[in-house]
C-alpha positions in Angstrom: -77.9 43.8 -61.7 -80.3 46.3 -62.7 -82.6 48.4 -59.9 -85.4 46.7 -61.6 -84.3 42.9 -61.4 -83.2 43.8 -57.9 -86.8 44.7 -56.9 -88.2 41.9 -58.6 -85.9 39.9 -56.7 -86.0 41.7 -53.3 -90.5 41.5 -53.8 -89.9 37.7 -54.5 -88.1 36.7 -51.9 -90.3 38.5 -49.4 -93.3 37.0 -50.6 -91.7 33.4 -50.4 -90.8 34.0 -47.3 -94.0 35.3 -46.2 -95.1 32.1 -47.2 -92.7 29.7 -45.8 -93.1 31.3 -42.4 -97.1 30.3 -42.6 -95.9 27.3 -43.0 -93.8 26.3 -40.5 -95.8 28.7 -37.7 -99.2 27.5 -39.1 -98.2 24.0 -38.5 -96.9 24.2 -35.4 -100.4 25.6 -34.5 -102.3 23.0 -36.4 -100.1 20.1 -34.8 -100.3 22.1 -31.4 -103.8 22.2 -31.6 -104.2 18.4 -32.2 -102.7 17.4 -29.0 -104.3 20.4 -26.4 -108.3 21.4 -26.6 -107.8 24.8 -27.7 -112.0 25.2 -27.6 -112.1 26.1 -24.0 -109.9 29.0 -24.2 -111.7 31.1 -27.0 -112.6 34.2 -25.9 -113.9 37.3 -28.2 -111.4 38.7 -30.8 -112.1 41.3 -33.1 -109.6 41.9 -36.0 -108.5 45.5 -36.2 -109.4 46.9 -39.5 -109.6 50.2 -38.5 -106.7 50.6 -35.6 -108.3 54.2 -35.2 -112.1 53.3 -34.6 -111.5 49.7 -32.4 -114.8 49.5 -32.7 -115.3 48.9 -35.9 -113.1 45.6 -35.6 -114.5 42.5 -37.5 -116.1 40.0 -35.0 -114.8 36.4 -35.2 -117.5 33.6 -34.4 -116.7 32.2 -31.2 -118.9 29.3 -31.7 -117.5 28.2 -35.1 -114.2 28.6 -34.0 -114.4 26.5 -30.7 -116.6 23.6 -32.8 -113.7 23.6 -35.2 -110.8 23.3 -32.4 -112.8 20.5 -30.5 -113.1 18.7 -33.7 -109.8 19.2 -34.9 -108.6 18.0 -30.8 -110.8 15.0 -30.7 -110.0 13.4 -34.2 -106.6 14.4 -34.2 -105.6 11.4 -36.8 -107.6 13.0 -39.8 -105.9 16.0 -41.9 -108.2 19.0 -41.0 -109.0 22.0 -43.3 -107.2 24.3 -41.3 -103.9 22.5 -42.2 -104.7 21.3 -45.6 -105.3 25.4 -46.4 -102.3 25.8 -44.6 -100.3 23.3 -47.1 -102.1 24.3 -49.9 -101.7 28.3 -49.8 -98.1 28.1 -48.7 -96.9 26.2 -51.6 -99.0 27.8 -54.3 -97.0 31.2 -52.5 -93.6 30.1 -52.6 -93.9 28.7 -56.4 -95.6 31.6 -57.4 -92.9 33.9 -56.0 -90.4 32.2 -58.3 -92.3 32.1 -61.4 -92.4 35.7 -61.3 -89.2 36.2 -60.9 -88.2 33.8 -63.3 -89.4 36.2 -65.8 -86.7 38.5 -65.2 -83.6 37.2 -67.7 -80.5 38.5 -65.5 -82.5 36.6 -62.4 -83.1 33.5 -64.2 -79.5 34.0 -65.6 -78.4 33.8 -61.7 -80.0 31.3 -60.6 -79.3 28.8 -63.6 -75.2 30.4 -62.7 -75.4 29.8 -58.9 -77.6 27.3 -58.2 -77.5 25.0 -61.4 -73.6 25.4 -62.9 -74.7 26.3 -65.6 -76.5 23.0 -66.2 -79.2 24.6 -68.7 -80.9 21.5 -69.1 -81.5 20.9 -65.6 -82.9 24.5 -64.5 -85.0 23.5 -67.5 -86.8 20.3 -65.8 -86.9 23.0 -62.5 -88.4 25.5 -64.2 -91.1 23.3 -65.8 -91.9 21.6 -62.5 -92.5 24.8 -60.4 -94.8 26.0 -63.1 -96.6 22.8 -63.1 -97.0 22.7 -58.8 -97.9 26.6 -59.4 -100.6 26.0 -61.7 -101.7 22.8 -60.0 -102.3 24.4 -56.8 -103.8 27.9 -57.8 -106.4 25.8 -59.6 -108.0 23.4 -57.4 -110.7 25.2 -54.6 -111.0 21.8 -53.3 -109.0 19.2 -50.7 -108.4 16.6 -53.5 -105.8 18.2 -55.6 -106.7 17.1 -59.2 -105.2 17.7 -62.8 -106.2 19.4 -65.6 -105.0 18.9 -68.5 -105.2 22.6 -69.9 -102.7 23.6 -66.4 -100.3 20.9 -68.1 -98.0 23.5 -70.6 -95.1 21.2 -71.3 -94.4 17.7 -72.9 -92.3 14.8 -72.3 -90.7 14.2 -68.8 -89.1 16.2 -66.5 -86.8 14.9 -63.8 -85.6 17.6 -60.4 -82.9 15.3 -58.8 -80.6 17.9 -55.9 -78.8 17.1 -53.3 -78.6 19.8 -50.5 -74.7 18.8 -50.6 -74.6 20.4 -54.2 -75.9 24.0 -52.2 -73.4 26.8 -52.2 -73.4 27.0 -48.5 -73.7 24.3 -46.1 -77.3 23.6 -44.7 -78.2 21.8 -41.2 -80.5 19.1 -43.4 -79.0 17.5 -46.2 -82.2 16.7 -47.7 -82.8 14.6 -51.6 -85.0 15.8 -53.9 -85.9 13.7 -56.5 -88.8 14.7 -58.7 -90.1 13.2 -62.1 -92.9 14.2 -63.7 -94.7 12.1 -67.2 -96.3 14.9 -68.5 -97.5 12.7 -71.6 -99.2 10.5 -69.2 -100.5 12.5 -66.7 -105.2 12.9 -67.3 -107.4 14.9 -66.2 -108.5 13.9 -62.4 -105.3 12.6 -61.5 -104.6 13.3 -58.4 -101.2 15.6 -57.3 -99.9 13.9 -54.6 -99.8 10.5 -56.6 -97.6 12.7 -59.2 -95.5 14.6 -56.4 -95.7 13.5 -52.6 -96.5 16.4 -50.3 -93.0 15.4 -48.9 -91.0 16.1 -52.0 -93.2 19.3 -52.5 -92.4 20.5 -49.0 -88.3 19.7 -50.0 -89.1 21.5 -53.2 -90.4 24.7 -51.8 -87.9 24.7 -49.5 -85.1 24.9 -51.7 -86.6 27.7 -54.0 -87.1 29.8 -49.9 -83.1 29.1 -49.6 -82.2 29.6 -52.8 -83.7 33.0 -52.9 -82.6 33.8 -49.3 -78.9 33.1 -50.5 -79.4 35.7 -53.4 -81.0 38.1 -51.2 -77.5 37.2 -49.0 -75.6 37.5 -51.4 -76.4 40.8 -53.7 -77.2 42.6 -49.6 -81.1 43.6 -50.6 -82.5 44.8 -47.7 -85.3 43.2 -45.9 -87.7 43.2 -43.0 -87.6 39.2 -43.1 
């Protein structure tokens, strides 16, 4: 593979994975703070920007943040914004990651060899539904997730059906994925998560983080990850 393709792939990788470990840590935080009052511990802490001139640190505000963990504590049932950002960015992260590298042919070319047999048809509905959850998610500022029909690029249906089974190593989870998208049916203010559950997505994500953590195995790239 070419030095080029092989940073692509390397720069990919580390972003997903970037992503997929705010994920996991950031829920663990968001479900951790749910079930202990985190407001009475907060306690002045200024980000570092400048490591050289501490005192220049950005301030955080003690009083938002402590309102924010009581309320997240006390009405632990609702989804809170701290976790829905959490979701949100994290996917959009991980799917963009892959686009880009997509773009490269000998990557693409690997992927469709490795992880697909060669099954052109079926990296096909892939392909068409990560762009579709990438342009979903980097378009909506807001908690309800809604389409727009200009972020829909493709036509009839697409259908993602893998079984971690089919995975060229053996995983701890064999997990389903089954996926279809209508893209001839799908309107303006629909909302994502009646299209693709945030389960599914979560399953999704997760097998583009492996997929590109077996390459990155595989082809011995360096990492700090």
């Amino acid at each position: 593979m070419r030095q080029e393709s092989l940073l692509t792939l390397k720069n990919s990788y580390e972003t997903a994975r970037m992503y997929f470990i705010m994920l996991h840590l950031g829920n663990f935080y968001s479900q951790f703070s749910r079930h202990t009052d985190l407001s009475l511990g907060v306690k002045t802490l200024p980000i570092l920007a400048d490591i050289e001139n501490p005192e220049n640190g950005y301030h955080l505000d003690n009083g938002l943040i402590s309102n924010l963990l009581r309320d997240i504590y006390i009405n632990y049932q609702k989804i809170d914004t701290f976790s829905h950002l959490i979701l949100v960015n994290s996917i959009r992260g991980v799917t963009m990651s892959i686009v880009e590298a997509l773009k490269e042919k000998e990557i693409k070319d690997l992927f469709v060899k490795t992880f697909f047999y060669e099954n052109q048809d079926k990296f096909s509905d892939f392909h068409k539904i990560v762009k579709f959850i990438r342009n979903i998610l980097s378009h909506n500022i807001r908690d309800r997730m809604e389409i727009k029909k200009e972020d829909i690029t493709y036509k009839g249906i697409a259908i993602f059906q893998y079984s971690y089974a089919d995975f060229p190593v053996s995983l701890p989870i064999l997990y389903q994925i089954d996926i279809k998208v209508d893209f001839d049916k799908l309107q303006d203010g629909d909302t994502y998560s009646d299209v693709i559950s945030d389960y599914q997505t979560l399953l999704f994500i997760e097998f583009v983080h492996n997929c590109l953590s077996f390459l990155k195995n595989q082809l011995q790239i360096s990492s700090p990850f």
